[in-house]
MARBA-3410 file (N, C-alpha, C, O; in Angstrom, 1 decimal):
71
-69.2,-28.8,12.3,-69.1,-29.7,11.1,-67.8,-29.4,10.4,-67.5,-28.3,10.0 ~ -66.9,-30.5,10.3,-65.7,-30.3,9.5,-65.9,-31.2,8.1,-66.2,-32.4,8.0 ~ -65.5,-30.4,7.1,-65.0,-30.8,5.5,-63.8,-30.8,5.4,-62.9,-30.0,5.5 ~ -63.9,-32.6,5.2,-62.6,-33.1,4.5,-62.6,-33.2,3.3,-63.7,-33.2,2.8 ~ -61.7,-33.2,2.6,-61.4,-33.1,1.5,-60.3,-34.5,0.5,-59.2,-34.1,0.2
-60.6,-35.4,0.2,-59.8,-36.6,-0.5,-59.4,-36.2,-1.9,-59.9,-36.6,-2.9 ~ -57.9,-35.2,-1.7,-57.6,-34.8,-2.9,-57.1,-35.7,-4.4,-57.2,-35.3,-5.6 ~ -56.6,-37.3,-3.5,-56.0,-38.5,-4.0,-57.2,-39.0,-4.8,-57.0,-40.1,-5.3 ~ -58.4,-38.3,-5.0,-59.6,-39.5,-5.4,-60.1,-38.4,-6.5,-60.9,-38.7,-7.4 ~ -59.6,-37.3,-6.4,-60.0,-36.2,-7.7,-58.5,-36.3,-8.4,-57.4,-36.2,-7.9
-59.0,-36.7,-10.0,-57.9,-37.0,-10.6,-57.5,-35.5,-11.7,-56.4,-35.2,-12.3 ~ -58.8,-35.0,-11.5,-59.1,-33.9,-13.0,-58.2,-32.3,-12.0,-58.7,-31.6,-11.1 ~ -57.3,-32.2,-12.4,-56.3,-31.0,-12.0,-57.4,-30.0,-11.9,-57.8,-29.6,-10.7 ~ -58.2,-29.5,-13.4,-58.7,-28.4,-13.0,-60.2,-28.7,-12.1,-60.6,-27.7,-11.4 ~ -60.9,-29.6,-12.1,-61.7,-29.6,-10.9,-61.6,-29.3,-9.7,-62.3,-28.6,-9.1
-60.3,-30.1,-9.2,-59.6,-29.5,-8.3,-59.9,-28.4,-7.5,-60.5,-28.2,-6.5 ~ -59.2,-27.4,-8.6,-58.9,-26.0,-8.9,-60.5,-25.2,-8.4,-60.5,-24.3,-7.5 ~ -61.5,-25.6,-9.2,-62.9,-25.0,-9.2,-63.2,-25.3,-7.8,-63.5,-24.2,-7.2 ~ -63.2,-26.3,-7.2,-63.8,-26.8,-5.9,-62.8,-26.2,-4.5,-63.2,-26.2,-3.3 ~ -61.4,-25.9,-5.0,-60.8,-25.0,-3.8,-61.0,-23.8,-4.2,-60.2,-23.1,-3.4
-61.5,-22.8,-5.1,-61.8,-21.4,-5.4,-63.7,-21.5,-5.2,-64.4,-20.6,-4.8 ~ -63.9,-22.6,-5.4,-65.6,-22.0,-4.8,-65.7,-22.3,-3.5,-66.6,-21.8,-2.9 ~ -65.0,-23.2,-3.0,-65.3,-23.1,-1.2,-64.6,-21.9,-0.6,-65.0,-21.4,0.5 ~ -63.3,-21.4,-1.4,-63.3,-20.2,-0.7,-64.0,-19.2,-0.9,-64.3,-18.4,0.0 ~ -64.5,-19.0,-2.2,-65.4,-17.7,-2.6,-66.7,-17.7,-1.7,-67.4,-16.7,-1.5
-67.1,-19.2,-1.3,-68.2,-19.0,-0.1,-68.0,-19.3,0.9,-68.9,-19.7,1.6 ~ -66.3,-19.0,1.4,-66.1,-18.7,2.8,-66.2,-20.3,3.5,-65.9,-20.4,4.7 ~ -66.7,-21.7,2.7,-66.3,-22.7,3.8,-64.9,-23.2,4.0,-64.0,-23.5,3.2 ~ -64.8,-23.1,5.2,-63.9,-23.7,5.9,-63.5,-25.5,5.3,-64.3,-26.3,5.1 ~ -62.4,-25.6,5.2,-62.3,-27.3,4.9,-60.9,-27.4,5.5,-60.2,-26.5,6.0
-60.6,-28.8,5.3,-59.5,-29.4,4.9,-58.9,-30.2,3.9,-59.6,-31.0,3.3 ~ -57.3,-30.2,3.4,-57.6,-30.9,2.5,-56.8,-32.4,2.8,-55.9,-32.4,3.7 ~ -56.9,-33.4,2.3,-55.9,-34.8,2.7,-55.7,-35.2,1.3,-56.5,-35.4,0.4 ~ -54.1,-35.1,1.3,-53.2,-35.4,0.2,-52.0,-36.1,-0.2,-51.1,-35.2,-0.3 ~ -51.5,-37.3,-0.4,-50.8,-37.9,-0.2,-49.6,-37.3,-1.5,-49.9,-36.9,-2.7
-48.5,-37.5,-1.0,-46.9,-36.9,-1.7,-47.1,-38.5,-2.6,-47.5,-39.6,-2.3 ~ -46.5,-37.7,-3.9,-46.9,-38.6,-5.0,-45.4,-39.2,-5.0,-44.5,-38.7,-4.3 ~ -45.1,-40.3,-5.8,-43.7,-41.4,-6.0,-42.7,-40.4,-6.9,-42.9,-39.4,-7.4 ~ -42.0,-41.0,-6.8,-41.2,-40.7,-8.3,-41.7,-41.8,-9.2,-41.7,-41.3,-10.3 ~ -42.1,-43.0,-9.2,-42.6,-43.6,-10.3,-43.9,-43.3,-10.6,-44.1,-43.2,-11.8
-44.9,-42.9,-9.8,-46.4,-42.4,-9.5,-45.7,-41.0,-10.8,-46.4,-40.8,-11.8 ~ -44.6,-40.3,-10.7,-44.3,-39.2,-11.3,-44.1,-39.3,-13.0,-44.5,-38.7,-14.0 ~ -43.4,-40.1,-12.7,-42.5,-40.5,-14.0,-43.4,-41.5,-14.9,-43.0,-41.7,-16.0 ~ -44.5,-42.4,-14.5,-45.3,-42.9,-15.2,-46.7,-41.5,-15.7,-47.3,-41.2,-16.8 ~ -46.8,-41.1,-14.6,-47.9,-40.0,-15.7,-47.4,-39.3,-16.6,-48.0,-39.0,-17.6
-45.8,-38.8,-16.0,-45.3,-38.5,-17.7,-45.2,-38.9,-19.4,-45.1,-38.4,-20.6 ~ -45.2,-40.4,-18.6,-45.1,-41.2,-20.0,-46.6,-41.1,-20.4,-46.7,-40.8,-21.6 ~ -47.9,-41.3,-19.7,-48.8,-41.3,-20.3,-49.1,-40.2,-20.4,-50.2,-40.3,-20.9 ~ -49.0,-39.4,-20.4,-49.3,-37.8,-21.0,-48.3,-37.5,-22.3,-48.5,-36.7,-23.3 ~ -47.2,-38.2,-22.1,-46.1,-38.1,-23.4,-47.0,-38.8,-24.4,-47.4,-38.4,-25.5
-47.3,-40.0,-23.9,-48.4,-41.1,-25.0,-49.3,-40.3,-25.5,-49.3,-40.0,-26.7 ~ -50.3,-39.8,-24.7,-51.3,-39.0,-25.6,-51.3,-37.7,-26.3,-52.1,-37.3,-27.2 ~ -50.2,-37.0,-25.9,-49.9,-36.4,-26.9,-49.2,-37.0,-28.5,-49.4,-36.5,-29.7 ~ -48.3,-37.9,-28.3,-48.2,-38.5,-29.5,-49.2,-39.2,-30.2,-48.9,-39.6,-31.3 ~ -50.5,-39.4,-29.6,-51.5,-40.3,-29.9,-52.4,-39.0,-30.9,-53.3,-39.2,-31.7
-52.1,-37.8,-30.5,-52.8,-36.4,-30.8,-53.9,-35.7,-29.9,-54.7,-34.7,-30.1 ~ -53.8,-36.6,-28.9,-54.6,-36.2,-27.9,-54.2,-34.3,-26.8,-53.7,-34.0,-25.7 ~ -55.0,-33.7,-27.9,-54.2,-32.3,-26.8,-55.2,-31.7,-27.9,-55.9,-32.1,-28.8 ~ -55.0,-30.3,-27.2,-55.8,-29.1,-28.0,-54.6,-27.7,-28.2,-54.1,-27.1,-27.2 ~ -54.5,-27.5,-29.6,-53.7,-26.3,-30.0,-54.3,-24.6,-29.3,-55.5,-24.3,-29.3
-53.7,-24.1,-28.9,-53.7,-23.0,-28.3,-54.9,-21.9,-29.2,-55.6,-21.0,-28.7 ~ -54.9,-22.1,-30.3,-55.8,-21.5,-31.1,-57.5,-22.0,-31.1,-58.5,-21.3,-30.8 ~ -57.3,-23.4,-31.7,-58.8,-24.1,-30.9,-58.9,-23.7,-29.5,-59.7,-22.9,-29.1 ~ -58.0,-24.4,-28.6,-59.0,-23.3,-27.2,-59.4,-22.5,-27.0,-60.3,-22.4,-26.2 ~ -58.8,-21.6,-27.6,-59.5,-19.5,-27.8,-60.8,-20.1,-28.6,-62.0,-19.9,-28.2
-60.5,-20.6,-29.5,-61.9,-20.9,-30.2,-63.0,-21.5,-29.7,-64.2,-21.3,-30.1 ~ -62.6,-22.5,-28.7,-63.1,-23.4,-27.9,-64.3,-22.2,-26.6,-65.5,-22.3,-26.4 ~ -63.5,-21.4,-26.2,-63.7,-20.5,-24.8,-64.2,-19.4,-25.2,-64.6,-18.6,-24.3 ~ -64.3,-19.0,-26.9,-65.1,-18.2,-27.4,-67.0,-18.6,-27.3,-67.9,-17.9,-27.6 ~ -66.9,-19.8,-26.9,-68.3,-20.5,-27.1,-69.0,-20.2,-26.0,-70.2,-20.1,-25.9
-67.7,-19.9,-24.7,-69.0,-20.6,-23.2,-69.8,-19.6,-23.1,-70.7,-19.6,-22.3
END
């Protein structure tokens, strides 16, 4: 049995992240399929990430310690 992996369809960076550190930490084997992003694909998520930070959308380095003091 082979695991593919549709990295184009996970949007959340750090999910990502959790789902290739727990398949390795239990040793399954996968693959992953990833397509090379545009330079407009590039340069438009910058602007929407520029947007929401201007919108105030972000968390200060202080709240997240405060934040991660909870889990």
């Amino acid at each position: 049995m082979e695991l593919i992996i549709e990295f184009d369809d996970i949007k959340d960076t750090s999910k990502k992240k959790f789902l290739l550190e727990t398949l390795k930490f239990l040793g399954i084997q996968f693959k992953t399929s990833e397509k090379r992003q545009t330079l407009e694909q590039y340069n438009k998520e910058l602007e929407e990430n520029d947007a929401e930070i201007e919108n105030g959308k972000y968390i200060s380095m202080d709240d997240l310690l405060k934040e991660i003091e909870q889990w």
